[in-house]
N, C-alpha and C positions, 0 to 999 in steps of 0.2 A: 310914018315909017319908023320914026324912031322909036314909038311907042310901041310897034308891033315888036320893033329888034327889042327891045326891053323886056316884053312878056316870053320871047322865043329866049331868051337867055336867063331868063328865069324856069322859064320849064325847063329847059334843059340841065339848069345846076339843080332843080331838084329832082328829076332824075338820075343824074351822077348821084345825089347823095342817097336815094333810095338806094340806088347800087350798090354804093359801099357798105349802107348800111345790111342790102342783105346778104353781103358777105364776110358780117360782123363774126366776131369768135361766140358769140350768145347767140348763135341761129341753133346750133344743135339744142343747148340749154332751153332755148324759148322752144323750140318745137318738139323734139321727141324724149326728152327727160319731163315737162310738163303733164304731158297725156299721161303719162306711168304714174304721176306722182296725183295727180288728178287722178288717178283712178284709184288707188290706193286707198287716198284719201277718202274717198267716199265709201272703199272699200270697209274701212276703221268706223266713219263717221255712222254709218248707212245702212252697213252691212246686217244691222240686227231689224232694221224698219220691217222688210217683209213677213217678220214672225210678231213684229208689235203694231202691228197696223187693225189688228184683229182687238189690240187691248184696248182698256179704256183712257184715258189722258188723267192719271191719279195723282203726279206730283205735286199737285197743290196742296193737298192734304201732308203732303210728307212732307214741304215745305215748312207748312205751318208749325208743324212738330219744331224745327227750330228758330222761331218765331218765338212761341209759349213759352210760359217759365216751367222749367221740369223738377220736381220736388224729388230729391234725392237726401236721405230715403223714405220711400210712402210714410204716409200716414201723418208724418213730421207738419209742425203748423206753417213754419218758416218756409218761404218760397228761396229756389238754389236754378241759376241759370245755368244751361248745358255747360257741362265743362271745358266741352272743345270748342268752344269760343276763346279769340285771341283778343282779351282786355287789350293789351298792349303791342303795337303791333306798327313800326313805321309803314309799311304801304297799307292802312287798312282798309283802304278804300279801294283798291284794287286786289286785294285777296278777299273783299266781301263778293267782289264782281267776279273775282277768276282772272282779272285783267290783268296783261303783264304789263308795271308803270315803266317799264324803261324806256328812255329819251329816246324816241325816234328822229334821228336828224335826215329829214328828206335832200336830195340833193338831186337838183335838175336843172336844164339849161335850155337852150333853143331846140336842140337837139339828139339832145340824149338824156334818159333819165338812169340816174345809178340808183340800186337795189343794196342797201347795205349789205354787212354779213349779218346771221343769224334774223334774217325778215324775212318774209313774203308778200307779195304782193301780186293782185287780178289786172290782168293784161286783158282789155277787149279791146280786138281791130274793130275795122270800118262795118263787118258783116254782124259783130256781134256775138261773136265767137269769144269765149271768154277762158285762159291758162293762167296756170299759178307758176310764177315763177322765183326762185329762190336764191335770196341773195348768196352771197358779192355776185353781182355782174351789172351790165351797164347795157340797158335797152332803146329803139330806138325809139322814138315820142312820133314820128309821124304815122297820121292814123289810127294811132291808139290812144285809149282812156284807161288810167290806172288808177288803183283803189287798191291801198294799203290794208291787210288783212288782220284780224283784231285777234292778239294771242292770248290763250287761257291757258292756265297753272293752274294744278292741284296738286296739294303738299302729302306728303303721308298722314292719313287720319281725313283726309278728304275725296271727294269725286265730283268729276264733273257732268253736269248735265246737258245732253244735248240734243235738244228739240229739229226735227228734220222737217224740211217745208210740207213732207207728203203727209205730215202727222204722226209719226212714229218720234220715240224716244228713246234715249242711250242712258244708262250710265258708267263711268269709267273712273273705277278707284286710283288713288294716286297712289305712287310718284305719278305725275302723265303731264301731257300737253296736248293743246289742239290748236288750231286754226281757224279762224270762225272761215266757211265759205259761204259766201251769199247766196250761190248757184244751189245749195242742197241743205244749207244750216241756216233755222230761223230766230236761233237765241243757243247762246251756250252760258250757261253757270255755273258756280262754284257753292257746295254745299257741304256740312261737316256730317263726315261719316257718325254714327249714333254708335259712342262707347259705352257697351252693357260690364256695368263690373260684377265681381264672381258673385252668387247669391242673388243676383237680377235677372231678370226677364222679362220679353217684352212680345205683345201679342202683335202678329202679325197678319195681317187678311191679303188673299190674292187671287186676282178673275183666271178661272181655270179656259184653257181653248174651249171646252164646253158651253162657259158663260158660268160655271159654278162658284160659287166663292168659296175660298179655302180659307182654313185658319189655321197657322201653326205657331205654338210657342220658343222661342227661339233667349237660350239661357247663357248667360255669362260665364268667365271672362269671354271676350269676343269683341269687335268692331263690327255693326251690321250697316253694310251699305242696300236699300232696296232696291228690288227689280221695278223698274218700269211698271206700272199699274197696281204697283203694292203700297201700301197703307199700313199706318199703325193705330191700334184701339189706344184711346182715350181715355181715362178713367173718370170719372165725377161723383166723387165721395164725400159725404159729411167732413166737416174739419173746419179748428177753428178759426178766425179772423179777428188781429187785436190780440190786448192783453185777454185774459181768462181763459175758461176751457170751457164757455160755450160752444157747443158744435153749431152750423150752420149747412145747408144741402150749398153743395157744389164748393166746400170750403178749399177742398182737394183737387186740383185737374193734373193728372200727371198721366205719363206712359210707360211707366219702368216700374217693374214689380220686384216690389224688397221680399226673397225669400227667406228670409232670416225671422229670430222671432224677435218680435215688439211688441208694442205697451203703448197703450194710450192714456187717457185721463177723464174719468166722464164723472161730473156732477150732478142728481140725480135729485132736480127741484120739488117744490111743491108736494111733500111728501106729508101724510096727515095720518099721524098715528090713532090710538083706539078714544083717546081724550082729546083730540082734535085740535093737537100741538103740530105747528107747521115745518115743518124741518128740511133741510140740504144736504141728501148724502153723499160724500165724497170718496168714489172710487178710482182704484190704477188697476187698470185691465191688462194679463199678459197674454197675448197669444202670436200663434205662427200660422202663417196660410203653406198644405199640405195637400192639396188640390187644385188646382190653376183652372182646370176645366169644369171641373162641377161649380167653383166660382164664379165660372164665366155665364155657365147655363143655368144656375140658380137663382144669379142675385145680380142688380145693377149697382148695388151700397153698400156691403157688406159692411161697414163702420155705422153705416142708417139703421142696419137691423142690430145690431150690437147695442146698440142705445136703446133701440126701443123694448128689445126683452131684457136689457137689465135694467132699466127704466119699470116695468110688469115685476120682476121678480121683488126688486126692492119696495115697491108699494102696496104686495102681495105682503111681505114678511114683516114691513113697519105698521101696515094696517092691524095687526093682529093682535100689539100690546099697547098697553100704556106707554107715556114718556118715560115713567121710572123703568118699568119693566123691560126699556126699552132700551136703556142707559146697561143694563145689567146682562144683557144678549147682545151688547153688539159684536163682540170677538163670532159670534155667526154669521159676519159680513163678510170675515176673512175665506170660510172653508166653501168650497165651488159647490157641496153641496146644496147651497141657499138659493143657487142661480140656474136652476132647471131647463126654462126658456132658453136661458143663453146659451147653456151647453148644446142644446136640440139644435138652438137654429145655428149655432156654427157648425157643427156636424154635417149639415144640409147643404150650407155655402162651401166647404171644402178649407176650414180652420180648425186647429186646435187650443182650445182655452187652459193654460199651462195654471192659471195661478191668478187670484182678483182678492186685493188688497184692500182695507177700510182704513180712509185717510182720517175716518172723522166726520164729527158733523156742524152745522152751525143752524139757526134758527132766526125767529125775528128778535128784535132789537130789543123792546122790553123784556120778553121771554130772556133772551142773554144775557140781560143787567139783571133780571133776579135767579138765574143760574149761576151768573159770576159773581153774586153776593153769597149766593148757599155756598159755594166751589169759597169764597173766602171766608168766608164764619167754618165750613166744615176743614177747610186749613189750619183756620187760626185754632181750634180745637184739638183739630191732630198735632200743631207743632206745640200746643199748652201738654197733651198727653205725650207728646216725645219726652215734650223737657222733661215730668215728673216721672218719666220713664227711665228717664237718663238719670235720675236726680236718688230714684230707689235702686236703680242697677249701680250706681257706686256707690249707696250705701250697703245694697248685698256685695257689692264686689269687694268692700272694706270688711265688712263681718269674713265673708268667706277666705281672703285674705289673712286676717285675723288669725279662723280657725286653723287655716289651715298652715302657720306658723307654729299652732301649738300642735298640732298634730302632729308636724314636722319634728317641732322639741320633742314630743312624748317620742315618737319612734327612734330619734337619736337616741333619747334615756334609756331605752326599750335594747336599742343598739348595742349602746352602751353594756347594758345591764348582761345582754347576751353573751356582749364575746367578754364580761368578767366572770360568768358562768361556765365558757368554753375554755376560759383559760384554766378557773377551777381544775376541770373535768379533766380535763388536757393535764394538768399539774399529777390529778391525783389518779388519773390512770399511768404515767409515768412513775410514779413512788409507788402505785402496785407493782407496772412491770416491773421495778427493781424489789420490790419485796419478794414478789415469784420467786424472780430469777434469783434471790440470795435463797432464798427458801429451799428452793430446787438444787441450788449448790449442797446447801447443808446437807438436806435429805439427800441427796447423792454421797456426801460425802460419810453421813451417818451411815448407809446403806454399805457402803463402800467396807469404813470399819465394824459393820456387824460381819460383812460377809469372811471380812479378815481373821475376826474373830472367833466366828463359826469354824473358820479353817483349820484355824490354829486347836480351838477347842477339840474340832475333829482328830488333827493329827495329836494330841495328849490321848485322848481317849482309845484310837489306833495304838498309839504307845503302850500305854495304859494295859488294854488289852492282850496286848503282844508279848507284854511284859507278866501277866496274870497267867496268859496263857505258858509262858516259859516257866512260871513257877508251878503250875498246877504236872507238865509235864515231868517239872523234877519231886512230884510227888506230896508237892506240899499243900497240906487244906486250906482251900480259898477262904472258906468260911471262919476260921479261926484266923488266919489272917487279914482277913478283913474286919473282924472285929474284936480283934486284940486290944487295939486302945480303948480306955477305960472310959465309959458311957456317962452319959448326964444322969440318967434317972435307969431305971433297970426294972420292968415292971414281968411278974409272972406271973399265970393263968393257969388255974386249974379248974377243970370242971368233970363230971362224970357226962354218959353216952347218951342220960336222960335229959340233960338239963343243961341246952346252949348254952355259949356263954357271950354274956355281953360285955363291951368294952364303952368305955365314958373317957374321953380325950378332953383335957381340958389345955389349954396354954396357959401355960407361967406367968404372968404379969412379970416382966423385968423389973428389979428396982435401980 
């Protein structure tokens, strides 16, 4: 009996306590805020499945992508890991996962179990019914099994991945969060978004509803997150390994196409000229890729075919001469006209070859110890004709020095000589001007008293006349007055009507 009152008094307090319990302030909370947020949720989680259910499950390949080391930028020998990987990073172990590391402190009793704040957690009763319920609140433990729910974080520059039990896939760029649910989520991760910088690009492939696959190239600046069933091309190009500039097939794996232009390095072995000397030509190839899709549908190596027609061209143009001949043409390495093949078959791939440089060449070992002995005797030759070069250039430079001091003296003398000639000149065109000019006075002044004299002469002779004439009016003969005074010599002439007469004038000798 007392065993039985002991089981009836135990039913019945747990009874009472189901009671109370369902008439906890977390009944609304566990019951109809649940279903909404359950549905929601799957609404967010799920809600893409029935459009990717049709795709094919491609994230592994896209995974991988940040897996690989990505060479940034092509062509380059040195390997360069994605950038948006976090070197340093306190939780890195749960931002690798998506996991969020904060300290879950569970807290529960006989009784009741408490739901922190910022958690969730899967509530399944006795039927198997299974709500999410979200903390702060305080649930009750009888009849149910709980299962704290795994939270995922993606930062900016990130997205999270979310696999659906039905086969379908999500992606969700950050900022964001999720909740892993067990009921409809069968993994969620965290992946870094693929930063394309400007001059980049990167090929992208995607299964169309049809089943087609597409490809589109997708160009920098930009963050590319993929869709669900998308994939990135690969590249596997020649490139080196190690010191030197051997090329090797597959030296190169990368995804991100450098649109810019660059420059490689290709050494151009086993080269046998016309005398069947062995030689290494050393070229720097410039070019830029200006076609992306003829690239794609031309060629699987475009750095493979780059080698092998200037590898053709250069054994095509060194085949043709001697070593001498050959030493004396090399500046026709420089001009792209030498490089036919290559120009053709980059045209083809969707490149343009800017510019191809001649580093030089080197050869076998003894062959270079008796070039680098001619190269030193044709040295030591040239620096014997500098010196005696140098040695007659300042003895011409001492003669013409020389000369050219006395040249300098003669032209001063010459100088000289000139301006005591111009000062002459200068002297004795001065003491003409003043001879003129006294000349010119005088003559003037001669002029002056002739003219004075003339006047004067004049007015006597007006007198004169004036005076002849008043005497002839008062009657008197001019000719007896005029020649009244008594004559030097007094000669008379007679002749008869037949017989001219002649006169013979002699002047007087004065004594």
């Amino acid at each position: 009996m007392k065993k039985l009152k002991l089981m009836s008094n135990i039913g019945a307090l747990q009874e009472g306590i189901q009671e109370s319990f369902t008439k906890s302030p977390c009944q609304d909370l566990e019951q109809a805020p649940v279903g909404s947020r359950s549905q929601s949720y799957s609404t967010l989680a799920g809600g893409f499945a029935p459009q990717m259910q049709a795709q094919e499950q491609a994230y592994p390949e896209y995974a991988a992508m940040h897996d690989t080391q990505v060479n940034l930028p092509i062509y380059r020998n040195e390997w360069v890991q994605n950038p948006t990987k976090r070197d340093a990073e306190p939780f890195h172990h749960g931002l690798e996962s998506g996991l969020d590391t904060t300290e879950y402190r569970e807290k529960k009793n006989m009784f009741f179990y408490i739901i922190p704040e910022g958690q969730q957690v899967l509530v399944t009763d006795k039927k198997g019914k299974g709500s999410i319920v979200k903390g702060p609140c305080r649930v009750s433990r009888w009849g149910k099994s709980f299962t704290r729910l795994q939270h995922h974080i993606a930062y900016p520059g990130e997205f999270l991945i979310i696999r659906f039990r039905d086969g379908s896939q999500s992606h969700i760029p950050g900022p964001t969060e999720q909740w892993l649910d067990p009921r409809i989520h069968s993994q969620i991760e965290k992946s870094d978004a693929l930063q394309i910088a400007s001059k980049e690009s990167v090929v992208v492939y995607s299964k169309q509803e049809t089943g087609d696959i597409h490809r589109r190239l997708i160009t920098g600046p930009t963050v590319f997150i993929p869709k669900p069933g998308e994939w990135l091309h690969t590249f596997s190009w020649h490139g080196s390994k190690g010191e030197g500039y051997r090329k090797v097939p597959g030296g190169l794996v990368f995804q991100k196409l450098w649109m810019m232009p660059d420059q490689m390095y290709h050494d151009v072995e086993d080269v046998r000229t016309a005398d069947d000397v062995v030689l290494k030509i050393k070229l720097m190839i410039f070019f830029e890729l200006v076609d992306v899709q003829k690239m794609l549908e031309e060629t699987h190596d475009p750095i493979g075919d780059f080698i092998n027609a200037t590898s053709s061209d250069v054994i095509d143009f060194v085949g043709r001469y001697t070593f001498d001949s050959f030493k004396s043409r090399t500046e026709q390495l420089n001009d792209t006209k030498s490089y036919s093949q290559l120009l053709g078959r980059a045209e083809q791939v969707g490149y343009k070859i800017h510019k191809i440089v001649y580093r030089g060449y080197s050869t076998t070992e003894a062959l270079q110890q008796m070039h680098e002995q001619s190269i030193e005797k044709r040295t030591q030759l040239k620096l014997d004709r500098e010196t005696e070069e140098q040695a007659q250039a300042l003895s011409d430079f001492k003669q013409s020095r020389e000369f050219q001091r006395f040249k300098e003296a003669r032209e001063e003398e010459k100088e000289k000589e000139l301006h005591e000639i111009e000062k002459k000149n200068l002297r004795h065109k001065q003491e003409m001007q003043i001879l003129q000019a006294t000349e010119k006075i005088q003559r003037d002044q001669r002029e002056e008293e002739e003219k004075q004299r003339l006047l004067y002469q004049k007015q006597e002779n007006e007198m004169r006349i004036d005076f002849l004439d008043e005497l002839k009016s008062m009657g008197v003969d001019l000719t007896l007055y005029l020649t009244q005074s008594r004559a030097d010599q007094i000669i008379e002439v007679r002749s008869d009507k037949t017989t001219p007469a002649h006169i013979h004038l002699e002047k007087k000798e004065e004594k």
